[in-house]
gemmi code that builds the backbone of each chain (N, CA, C; Angstrom):
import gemmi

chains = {
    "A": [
        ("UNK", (-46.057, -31.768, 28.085), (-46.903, -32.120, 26.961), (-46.688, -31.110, 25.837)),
        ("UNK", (-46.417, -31.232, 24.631), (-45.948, -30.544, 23.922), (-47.030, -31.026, 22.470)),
        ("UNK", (-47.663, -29.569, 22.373), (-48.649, -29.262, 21.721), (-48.626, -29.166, 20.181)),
        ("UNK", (-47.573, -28.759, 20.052), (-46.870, -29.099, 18.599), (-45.603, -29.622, 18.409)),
        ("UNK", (-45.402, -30.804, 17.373), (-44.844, -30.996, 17.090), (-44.088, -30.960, 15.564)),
        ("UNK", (-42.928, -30.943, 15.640), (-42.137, -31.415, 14.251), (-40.812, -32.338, 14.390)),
        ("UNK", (-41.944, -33.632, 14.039), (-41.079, -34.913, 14.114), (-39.610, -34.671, 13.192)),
        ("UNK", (-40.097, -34.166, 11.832), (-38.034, -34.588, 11.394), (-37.432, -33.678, 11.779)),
        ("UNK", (-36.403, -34.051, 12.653), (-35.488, -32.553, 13.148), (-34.438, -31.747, 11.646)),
        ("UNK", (-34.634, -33.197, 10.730), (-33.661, -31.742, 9.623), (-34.835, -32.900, 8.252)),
        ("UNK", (-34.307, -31.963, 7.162), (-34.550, -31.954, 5.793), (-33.578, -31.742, 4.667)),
        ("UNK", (-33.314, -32.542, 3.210), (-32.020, -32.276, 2.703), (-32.774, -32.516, 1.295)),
        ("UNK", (-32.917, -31.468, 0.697), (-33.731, -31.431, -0.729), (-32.951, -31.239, -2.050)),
        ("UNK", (-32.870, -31.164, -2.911), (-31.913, -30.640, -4.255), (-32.989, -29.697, -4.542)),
        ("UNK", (-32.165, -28.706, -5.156), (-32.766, -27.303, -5.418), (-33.052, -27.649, -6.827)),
        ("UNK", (-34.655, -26.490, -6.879), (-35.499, -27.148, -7.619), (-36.716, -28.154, -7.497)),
        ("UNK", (-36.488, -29.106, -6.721), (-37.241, -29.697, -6.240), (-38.182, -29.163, -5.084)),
        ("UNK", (-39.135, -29.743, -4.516), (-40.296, -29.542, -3.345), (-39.763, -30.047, -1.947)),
        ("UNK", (-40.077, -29.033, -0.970), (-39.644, -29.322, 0.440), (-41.097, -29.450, 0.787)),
        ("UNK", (-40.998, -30.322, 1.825), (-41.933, -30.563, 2.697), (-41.975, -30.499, 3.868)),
        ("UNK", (-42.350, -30.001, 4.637), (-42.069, -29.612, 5.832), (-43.359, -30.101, 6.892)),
        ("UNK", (-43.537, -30.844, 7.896), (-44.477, -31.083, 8.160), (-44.734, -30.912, 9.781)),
        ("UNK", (-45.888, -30.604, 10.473), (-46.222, -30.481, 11.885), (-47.799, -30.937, 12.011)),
        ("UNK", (-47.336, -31.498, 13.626), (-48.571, -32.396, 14.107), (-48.900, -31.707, 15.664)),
        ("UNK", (-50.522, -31.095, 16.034), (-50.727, -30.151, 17.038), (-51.839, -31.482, 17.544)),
        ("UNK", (-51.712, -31.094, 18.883), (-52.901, -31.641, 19.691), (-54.132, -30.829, 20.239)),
        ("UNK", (-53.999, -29.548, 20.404), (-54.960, -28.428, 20.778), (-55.863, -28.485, 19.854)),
        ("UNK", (-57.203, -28.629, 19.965), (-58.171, -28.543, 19.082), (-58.932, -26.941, 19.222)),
        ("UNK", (-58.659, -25.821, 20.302), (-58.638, -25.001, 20.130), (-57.456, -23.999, 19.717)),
        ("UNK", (-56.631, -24.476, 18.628), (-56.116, -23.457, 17.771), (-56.710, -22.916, 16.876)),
        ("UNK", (-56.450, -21.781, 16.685), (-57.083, -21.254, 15.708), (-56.311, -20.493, 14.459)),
        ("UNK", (-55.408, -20.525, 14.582), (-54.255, -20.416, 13.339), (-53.018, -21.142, 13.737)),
        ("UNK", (-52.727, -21.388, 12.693), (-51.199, -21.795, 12.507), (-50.255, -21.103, 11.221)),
        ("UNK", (-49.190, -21.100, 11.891), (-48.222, -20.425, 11.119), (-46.576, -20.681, 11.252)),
        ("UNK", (-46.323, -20.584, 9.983), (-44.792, -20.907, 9.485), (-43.439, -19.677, 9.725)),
        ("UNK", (-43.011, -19.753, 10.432), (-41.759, -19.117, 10.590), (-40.468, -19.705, 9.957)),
        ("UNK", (-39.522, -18.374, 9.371), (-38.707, -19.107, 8.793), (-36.983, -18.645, 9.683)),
        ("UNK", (-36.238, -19.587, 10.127), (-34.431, -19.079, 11.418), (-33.516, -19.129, 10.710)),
        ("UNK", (-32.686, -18.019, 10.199), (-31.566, -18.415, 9.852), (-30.610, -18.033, 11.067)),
        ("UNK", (-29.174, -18.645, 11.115), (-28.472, -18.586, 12.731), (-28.346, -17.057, 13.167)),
        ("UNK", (-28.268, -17.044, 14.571), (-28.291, -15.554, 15.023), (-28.744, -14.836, 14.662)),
        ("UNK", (-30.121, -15.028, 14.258), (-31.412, -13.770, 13.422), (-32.746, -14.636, 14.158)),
        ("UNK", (-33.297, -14.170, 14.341), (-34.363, -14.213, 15.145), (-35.777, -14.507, 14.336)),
        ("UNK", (-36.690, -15.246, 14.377), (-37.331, -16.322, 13.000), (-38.441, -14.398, 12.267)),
        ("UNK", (-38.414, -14.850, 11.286), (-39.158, -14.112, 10.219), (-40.658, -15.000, 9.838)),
        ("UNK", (-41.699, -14.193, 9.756), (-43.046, -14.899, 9.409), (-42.763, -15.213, 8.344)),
        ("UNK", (-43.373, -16.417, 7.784), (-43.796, -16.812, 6.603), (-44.647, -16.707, 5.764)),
        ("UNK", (-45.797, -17.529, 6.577), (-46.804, -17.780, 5.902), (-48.010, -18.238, 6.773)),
        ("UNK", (-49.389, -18.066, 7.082), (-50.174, -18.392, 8.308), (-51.689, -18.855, 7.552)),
        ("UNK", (-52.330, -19.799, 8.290), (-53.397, -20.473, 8.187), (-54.420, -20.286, 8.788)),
        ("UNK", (-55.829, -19.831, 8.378), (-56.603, -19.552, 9.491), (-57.647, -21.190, 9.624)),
        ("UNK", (-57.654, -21.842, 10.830), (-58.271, -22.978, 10.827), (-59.635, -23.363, 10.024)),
        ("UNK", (-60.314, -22.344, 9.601), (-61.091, -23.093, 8.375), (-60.789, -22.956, 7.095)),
        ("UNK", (-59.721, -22.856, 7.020), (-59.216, -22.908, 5.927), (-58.754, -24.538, 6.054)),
        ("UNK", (-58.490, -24.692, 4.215), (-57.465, -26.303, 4.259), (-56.268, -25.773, 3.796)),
        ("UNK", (-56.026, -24.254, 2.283), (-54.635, -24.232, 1.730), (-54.973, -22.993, 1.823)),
        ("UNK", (-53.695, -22.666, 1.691), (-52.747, -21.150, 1.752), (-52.097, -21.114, 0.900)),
        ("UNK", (-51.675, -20.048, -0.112), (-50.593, -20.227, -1.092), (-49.943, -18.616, -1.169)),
        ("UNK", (-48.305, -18.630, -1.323), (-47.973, -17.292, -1.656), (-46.570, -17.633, -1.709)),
        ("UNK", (-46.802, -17.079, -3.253), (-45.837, -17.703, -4.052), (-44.914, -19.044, -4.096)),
        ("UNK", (-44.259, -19.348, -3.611), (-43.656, -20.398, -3.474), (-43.589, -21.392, -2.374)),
        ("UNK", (-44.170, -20.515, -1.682), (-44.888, -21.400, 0.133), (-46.373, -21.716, -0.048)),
        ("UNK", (-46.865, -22.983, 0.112), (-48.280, -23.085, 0.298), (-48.008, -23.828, 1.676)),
        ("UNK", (-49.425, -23.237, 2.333), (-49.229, -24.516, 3.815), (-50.516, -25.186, 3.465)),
        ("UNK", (-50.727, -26.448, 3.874), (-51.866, -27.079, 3.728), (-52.253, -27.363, 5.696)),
        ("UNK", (-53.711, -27.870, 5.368), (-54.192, -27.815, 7.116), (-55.070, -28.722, 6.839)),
        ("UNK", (-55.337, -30.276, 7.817), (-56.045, -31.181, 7.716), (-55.907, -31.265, 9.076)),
        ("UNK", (-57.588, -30.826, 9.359), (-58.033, -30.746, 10.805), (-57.923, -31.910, 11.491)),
        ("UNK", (-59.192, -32.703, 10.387), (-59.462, -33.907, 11.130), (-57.739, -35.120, 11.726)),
        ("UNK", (-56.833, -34.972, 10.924), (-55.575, -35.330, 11.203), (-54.888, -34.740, 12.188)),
        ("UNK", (-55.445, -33.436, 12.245), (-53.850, -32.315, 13.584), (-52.668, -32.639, 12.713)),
        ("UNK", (-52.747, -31.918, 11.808), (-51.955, -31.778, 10.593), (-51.134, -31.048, 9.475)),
        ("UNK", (-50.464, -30.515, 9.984), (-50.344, -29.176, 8.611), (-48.939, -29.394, 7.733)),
        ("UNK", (-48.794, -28.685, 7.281), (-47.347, -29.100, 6.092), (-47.407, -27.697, 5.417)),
        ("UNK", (-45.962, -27.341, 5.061), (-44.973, -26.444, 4.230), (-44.549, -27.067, 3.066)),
        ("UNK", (-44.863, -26.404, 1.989), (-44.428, -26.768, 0.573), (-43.701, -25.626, -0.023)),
        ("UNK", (-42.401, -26.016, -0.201), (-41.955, -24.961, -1.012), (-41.522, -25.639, -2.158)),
        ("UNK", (-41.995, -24.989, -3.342), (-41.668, -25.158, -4.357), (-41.154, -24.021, -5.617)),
        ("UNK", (-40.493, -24.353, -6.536), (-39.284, -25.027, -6.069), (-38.218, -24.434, -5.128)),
        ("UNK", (-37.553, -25.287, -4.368), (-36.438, -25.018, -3.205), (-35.270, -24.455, -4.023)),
        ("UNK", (-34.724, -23.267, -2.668), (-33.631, -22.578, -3.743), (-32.322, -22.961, -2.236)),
        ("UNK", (-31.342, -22.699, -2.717), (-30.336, -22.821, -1.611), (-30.467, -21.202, -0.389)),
        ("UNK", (-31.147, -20.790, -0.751), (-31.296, -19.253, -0.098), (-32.686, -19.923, 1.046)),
        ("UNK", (-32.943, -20.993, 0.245), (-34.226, -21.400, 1.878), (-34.041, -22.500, 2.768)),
        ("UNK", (-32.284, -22.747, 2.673), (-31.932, -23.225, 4.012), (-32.078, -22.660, 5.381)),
        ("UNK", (-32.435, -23.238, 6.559), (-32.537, -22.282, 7.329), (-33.484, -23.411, 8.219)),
        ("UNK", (-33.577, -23.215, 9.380), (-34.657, -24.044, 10.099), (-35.750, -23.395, 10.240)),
        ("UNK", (-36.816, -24.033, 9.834), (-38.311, -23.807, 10.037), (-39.176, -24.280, 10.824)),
        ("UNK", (-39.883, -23.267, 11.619), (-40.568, -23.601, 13.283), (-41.942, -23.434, 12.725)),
        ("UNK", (-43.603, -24.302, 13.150), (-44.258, -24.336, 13.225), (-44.607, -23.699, 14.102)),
        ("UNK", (-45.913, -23.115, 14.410), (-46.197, -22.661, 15.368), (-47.893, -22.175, 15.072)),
        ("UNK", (-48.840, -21.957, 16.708), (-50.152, -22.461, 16.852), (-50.438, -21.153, 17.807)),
        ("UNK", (-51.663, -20.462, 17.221), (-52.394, -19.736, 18.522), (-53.852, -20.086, 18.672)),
        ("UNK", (-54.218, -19.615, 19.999), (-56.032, -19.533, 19.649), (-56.174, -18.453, 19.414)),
        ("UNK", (-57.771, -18.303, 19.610), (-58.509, -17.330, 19.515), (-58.887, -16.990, 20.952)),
        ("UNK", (-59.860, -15.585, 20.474), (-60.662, -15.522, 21.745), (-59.673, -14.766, 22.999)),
        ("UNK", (-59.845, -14.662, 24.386), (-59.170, -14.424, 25.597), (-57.540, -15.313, 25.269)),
        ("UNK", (-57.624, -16.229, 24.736), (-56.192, -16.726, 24.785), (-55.441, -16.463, 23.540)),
        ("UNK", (-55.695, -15.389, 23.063), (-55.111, -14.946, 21.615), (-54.152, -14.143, 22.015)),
        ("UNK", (-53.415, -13.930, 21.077), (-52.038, -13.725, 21.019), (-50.761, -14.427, 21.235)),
        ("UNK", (-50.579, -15.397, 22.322), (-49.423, -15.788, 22.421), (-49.671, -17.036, 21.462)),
        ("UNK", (-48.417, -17.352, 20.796), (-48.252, -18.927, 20.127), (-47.163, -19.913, 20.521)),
        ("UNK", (-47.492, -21.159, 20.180), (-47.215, -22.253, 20.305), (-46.150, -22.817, 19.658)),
        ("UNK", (-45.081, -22.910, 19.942), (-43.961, -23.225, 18.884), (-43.368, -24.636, 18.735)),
        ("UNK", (-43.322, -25.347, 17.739), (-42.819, -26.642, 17.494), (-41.224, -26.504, 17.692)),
        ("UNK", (-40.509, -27.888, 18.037), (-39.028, -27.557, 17.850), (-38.494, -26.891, 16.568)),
        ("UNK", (-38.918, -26.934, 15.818), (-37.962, -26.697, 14.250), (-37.465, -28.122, 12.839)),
        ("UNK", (-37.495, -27.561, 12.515), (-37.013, -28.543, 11.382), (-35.918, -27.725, 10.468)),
        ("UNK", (-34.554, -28.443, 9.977), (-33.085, -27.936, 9.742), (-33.835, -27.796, 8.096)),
        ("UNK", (-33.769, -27.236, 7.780), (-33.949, -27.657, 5.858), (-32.647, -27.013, 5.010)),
        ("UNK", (-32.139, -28.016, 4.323), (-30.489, -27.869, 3.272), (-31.554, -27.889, 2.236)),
        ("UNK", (-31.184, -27.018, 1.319), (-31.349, -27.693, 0.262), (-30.333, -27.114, -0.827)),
        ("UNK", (-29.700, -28.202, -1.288), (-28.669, -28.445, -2.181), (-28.352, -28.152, -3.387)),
        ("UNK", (-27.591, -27.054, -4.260), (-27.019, -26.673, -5.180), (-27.053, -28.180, -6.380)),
    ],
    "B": [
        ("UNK", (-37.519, 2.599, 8.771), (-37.879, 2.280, 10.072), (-37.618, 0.931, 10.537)),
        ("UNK", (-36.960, 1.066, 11.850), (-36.495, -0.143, 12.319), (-37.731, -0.973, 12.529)),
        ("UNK", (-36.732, -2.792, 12.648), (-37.787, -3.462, 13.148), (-37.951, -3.511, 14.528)),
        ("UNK", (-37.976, -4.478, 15.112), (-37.719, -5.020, 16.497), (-36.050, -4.950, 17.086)),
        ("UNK", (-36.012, -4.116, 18.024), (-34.928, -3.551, 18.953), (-34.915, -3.727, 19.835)),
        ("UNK", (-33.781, -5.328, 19.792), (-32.913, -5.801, 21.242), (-31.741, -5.164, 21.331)),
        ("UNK", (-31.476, -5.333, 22.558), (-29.965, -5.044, 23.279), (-30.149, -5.472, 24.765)),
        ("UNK", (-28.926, -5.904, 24.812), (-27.792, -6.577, 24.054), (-28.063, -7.419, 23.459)),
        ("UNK", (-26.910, -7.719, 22.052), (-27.139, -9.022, 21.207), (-26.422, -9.967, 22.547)),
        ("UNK", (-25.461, -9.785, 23.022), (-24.832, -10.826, 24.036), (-24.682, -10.399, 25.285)),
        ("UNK", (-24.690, -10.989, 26.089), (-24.929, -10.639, 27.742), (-23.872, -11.657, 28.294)),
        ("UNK", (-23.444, -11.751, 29.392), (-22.690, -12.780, 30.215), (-22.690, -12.331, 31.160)),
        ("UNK", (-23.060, -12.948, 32.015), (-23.464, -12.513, 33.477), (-23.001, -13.790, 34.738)),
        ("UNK", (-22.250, -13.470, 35.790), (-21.899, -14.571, 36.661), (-22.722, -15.479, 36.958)),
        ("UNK", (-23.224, -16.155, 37.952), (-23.829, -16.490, 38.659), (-24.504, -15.510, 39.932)),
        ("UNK", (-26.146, -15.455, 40.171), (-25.917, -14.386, 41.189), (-26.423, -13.152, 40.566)),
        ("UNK", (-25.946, -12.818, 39.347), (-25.834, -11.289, 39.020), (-27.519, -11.125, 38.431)),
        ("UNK", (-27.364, -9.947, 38.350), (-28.731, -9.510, 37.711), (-28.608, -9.389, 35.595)),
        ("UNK", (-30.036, -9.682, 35.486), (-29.520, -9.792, 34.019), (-30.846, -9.042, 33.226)),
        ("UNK", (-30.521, -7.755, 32.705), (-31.684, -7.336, 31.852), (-31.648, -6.782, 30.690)),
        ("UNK", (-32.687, -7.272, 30.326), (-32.474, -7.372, 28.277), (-33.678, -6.578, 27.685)),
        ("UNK", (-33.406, -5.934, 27.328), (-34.523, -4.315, 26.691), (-35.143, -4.459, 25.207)),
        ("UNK", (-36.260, -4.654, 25.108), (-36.885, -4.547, 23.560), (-37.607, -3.306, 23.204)),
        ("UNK", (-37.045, -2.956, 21.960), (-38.181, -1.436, 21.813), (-38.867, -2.092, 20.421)),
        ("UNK", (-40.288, -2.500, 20.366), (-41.118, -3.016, 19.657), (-41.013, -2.260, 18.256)),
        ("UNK", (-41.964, -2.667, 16.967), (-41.975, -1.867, 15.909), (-42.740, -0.351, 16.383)),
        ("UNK", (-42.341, 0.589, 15.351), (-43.391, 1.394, 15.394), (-44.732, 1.056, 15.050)),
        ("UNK", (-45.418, 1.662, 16.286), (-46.872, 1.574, 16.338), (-47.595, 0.183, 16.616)),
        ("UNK", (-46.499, -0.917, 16.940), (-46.949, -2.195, 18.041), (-47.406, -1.391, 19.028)),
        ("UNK", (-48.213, -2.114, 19.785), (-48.210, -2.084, 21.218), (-48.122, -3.375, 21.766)),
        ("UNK", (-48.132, -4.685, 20.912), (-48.200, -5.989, 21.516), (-46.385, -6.619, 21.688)),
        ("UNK", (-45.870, -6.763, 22.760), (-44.927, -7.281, 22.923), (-45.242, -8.841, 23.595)),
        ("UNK", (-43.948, -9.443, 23.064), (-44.069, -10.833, 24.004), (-42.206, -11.490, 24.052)),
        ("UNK", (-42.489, -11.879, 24.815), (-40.750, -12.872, 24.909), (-40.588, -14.178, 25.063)),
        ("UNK", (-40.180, -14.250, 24.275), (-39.736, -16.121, 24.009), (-38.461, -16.202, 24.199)),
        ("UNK", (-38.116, -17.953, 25.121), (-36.877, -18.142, 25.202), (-36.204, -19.372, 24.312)),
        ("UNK", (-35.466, -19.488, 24.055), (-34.912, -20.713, 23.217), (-33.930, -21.092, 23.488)),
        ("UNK", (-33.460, -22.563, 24.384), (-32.695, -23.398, 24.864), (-32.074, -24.018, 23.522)),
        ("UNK", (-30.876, -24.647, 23.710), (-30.289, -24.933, 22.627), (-31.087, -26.123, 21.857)),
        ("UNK", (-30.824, -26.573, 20.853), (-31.858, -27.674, 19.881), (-33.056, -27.620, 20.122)),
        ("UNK", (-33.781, -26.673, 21.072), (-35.302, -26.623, 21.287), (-35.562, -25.585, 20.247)),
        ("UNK", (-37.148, -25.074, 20.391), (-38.441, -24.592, 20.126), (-38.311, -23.176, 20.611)),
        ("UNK", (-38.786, -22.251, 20.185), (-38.820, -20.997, 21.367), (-40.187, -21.458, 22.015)),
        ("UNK", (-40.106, -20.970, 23.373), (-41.292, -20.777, 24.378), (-41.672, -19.763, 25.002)),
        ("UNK", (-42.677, -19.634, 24.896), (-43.366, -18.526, 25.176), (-43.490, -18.285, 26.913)),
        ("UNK", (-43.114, -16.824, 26.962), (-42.984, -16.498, 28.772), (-43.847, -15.462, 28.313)),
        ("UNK", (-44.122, -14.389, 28.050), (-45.048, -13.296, 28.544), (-45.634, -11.959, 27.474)),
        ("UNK", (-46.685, -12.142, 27.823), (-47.225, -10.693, 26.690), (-48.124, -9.472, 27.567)),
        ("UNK", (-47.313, -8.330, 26.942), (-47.705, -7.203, 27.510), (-48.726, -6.805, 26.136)),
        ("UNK", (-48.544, -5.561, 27.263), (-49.119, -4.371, 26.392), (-48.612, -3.265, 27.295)),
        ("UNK", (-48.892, -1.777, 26.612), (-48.394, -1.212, 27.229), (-48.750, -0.761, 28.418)),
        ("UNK", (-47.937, -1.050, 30.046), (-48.312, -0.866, 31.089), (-48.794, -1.915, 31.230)),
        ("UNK", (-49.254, -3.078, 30.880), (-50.163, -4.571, 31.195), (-49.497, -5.510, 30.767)),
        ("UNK", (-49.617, -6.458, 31.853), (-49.168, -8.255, 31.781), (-50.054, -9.220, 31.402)),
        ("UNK", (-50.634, -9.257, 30.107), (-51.864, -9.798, 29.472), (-51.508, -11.106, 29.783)),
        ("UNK", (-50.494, -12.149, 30.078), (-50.072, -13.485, 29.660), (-48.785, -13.285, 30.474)),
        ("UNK", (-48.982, -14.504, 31.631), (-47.629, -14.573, 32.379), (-47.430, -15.759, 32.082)),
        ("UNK", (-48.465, -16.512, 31.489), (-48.530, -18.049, 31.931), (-46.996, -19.128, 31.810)),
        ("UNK", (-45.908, -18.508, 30.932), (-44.356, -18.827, 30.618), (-43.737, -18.408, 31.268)),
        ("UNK", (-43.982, -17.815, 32.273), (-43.092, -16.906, 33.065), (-42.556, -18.247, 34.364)),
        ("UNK", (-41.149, -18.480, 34.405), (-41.010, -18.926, 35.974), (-41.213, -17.815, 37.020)),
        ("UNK", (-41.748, -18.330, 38.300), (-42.684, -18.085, 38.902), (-41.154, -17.214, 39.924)),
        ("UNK", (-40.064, -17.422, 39.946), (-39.356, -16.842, 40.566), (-38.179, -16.166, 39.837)),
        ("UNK", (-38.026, -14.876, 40.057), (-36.444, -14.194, 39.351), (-37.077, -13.688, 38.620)),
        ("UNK", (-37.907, -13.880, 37.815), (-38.037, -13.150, 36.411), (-38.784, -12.316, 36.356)),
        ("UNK", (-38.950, -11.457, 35.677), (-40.158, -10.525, 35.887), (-40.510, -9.639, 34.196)),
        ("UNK", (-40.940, -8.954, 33.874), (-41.003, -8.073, 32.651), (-42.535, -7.062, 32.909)),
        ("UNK", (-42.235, -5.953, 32.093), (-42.512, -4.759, 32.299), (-42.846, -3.971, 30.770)),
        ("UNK", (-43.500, -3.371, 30.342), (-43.649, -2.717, 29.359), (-44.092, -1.411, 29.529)),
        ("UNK", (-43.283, -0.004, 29.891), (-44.459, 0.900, 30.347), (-44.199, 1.391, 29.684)),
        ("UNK", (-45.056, 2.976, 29.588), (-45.611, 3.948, 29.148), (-44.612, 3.869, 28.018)),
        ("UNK", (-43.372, 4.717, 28.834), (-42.412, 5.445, 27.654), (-41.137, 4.319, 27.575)),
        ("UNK", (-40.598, 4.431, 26.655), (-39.294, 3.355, 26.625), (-39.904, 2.018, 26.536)),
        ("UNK", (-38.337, 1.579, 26.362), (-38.775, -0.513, 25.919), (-39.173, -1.313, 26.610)),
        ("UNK", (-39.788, -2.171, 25.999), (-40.083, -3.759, 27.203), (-38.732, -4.019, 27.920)),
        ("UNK", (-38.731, -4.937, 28.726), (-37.624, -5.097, 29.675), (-37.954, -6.324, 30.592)),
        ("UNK", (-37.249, -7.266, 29.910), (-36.959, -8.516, 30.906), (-36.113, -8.679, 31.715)),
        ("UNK", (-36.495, -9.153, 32.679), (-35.014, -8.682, 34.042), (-35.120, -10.465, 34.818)),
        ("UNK", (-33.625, -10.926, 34.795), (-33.529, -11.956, 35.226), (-32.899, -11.860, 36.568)),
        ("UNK", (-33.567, -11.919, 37.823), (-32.628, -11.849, 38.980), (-31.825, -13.669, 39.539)),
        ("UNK", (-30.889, -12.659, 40.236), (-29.332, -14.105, 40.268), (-29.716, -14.959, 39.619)),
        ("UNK", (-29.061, -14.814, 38.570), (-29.095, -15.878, 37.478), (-28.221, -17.055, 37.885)),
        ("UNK", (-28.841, -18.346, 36.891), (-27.972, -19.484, 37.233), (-27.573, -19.957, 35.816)),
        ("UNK", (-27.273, -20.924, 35.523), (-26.603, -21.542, 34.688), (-27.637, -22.034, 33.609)),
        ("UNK", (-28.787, -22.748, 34.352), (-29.830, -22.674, 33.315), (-30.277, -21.823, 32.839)),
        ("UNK", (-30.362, -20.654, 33.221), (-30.491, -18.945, 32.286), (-30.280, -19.137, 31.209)),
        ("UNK", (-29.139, -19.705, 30.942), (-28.082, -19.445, 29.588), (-29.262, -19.834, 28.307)),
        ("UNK", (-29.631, -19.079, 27.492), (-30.185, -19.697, 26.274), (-30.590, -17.816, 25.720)),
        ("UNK", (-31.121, -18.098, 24.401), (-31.206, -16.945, 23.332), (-32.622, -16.530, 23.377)),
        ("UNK", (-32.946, -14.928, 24.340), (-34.207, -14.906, 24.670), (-34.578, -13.366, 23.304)),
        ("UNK", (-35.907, -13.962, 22.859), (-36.611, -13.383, 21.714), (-37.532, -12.382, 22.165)),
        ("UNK", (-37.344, -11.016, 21.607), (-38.533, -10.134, 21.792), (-39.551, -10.313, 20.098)),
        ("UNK", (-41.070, -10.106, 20.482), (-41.581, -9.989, 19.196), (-42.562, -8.556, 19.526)),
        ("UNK", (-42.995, -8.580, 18.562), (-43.607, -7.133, 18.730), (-45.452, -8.064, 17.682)),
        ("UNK", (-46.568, -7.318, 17.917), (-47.598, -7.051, 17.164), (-48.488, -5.886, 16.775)),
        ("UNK", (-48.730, -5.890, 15.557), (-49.427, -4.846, 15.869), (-51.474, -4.824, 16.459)),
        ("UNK", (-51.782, -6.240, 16.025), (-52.872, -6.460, 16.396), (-52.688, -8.207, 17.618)),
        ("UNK", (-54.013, -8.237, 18.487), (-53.772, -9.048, 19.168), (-53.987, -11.058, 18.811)),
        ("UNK", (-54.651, -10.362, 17.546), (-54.846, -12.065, 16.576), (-53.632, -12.939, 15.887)),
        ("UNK", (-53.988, -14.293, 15.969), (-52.781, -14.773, 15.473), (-52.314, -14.724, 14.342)),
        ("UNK", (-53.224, -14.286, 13.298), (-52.932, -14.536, 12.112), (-52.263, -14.301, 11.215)),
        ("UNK", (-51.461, -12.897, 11.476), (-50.439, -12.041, 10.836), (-49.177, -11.998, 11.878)),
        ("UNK", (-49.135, -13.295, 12.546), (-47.537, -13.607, 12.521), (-47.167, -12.330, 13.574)),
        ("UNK", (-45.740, -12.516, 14.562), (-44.792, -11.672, 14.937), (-43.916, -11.108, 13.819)),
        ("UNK", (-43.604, -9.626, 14.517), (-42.140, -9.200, 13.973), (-41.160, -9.762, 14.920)),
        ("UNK", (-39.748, -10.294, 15.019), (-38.916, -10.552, 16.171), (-37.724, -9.821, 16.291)),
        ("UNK", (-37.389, -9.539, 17.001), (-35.795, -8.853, 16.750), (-35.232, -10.414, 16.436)),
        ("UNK", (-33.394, -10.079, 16.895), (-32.477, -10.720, 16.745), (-32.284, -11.427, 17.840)),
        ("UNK", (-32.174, -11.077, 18.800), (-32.434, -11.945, 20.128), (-31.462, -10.936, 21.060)),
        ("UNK", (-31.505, -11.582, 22.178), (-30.419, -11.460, 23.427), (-30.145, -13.001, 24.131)),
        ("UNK", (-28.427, -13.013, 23.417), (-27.930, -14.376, 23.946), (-27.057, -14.351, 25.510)),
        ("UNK", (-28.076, -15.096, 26.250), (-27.492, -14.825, 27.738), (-26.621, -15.719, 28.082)),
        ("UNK", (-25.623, -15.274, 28.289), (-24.697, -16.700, 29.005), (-24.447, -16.592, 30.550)),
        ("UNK", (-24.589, -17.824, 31.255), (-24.338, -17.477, 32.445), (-22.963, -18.283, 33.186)),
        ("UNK", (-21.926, -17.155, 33.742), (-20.707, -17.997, 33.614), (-20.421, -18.619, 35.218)),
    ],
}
model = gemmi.Model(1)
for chain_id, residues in chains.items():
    chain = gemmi.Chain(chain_id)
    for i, (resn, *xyz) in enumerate(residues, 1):
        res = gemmi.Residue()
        res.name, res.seqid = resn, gemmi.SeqId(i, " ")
        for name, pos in zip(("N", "CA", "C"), xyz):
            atom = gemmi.Atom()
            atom.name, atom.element = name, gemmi.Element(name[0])
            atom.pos, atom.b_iso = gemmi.Position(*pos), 0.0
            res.add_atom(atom)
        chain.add_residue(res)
    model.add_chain(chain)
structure = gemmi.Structure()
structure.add_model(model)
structure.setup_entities()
């Protein structure tokens, strides 16, 4: 059973334009979520993180949005540069005694194009 | 100051053999954890220490594997007789607090192959 997901396995944007990046969780005890960003043979770098009562996040060119009632969240980068190709992993922790470890979605490929 | 410190970046190990992969966390973490990542997958989560403590085994297979974080020196995942499913790119992260909200540091990985 796999707790998060990220249905499109890739993304192909023109630079300049808005990426979207999107993930769908079933745990209703998460209590953050957060964006990691893979480029190959480097090991993922934080992004950007959500604390569940929150709905938006913004910093600088990454906002994540969070719609509870959906099990819902999304990556916006705007605008996309060719330097933010790279696959991007969702990922979910709780709170409480089960804090610390997180939840990782497969990834999503994101090009985005010169 | 360094970040997160794996070694080896690459490993290859027979079948059988023993296989162990060393993380020395950021300065002034004490939260380590290791994730593994099979090819086109997700990383998954196997285990979080602390130092001297196994806070979270719950990723851990239940046989061969083991990890350790003590006092002095690095975390240390140790894969005994490895098999073929071994083979995938295992992640150390480091924290400095135990909440989710400020994200891992990760090293680079240790890519295990098993021949």
């Amino acid at each position: 059973d796999q707790q998060v997901k990220q249905n499109s396995p890739s993304l192909s944007v023109q630079e300049g334009r808005i990426s979207i990046l999107n993930c769908d969780y079933t745990n209703s005890m998460f209590d953050y979520f957060l964006w990691y960003k893979k480029y190959p043979a480097e090991g993922p770098t934080f992004l950007i993180s959500i604390s569940s009562i929150k709905d938006k996040n913004e910093d600088g060119r990454f906002t994540v949005f969070l719609n509870k009632s959906a099990k819902h969240l999304s990556l916006h980068i705007v605008p996309s540069q060719p330097g933010d190709s790279a696959v991007y992993f969702c990922a979910a922790s709780e709170g409480g005694t089960n804090a610390g470890k997180s939840t990782f979605g497969d990834g999503t490929t994101l090009t985005v194009k010169p | 100051n360094a970040g997160v410190m794996q070694n080896p970046r690459h490993l290859v190990r027979r079948r059988g053999q023993e296989a162990r992969l060393r993380c020395s966390p950021m300065k002034g973490h004490s939260h380590v954890y290791w994730y593994r990542q099979l090819p086109e997958e997700g990383l998954k989560f196997m285990v979080y220490l602390q130092k001297e403590n196994i806070i979270d085994e719950s990723g851990m297979p239940k046989e061969r594997f083991s990890a350790e974080f003590p006092k002095e020196g690095p975390s240390i995942l140790r894969i005994q007789q490895v098999v073929r499913g071994d083979s995938a790119a295992y992640f150390c992260a480091s924290s400095l607090e135990r909440t989710g909200s400020g994200g891992y540091t990760f090293g680079s990985g240790t890519r295990l192959t098993v021949v």
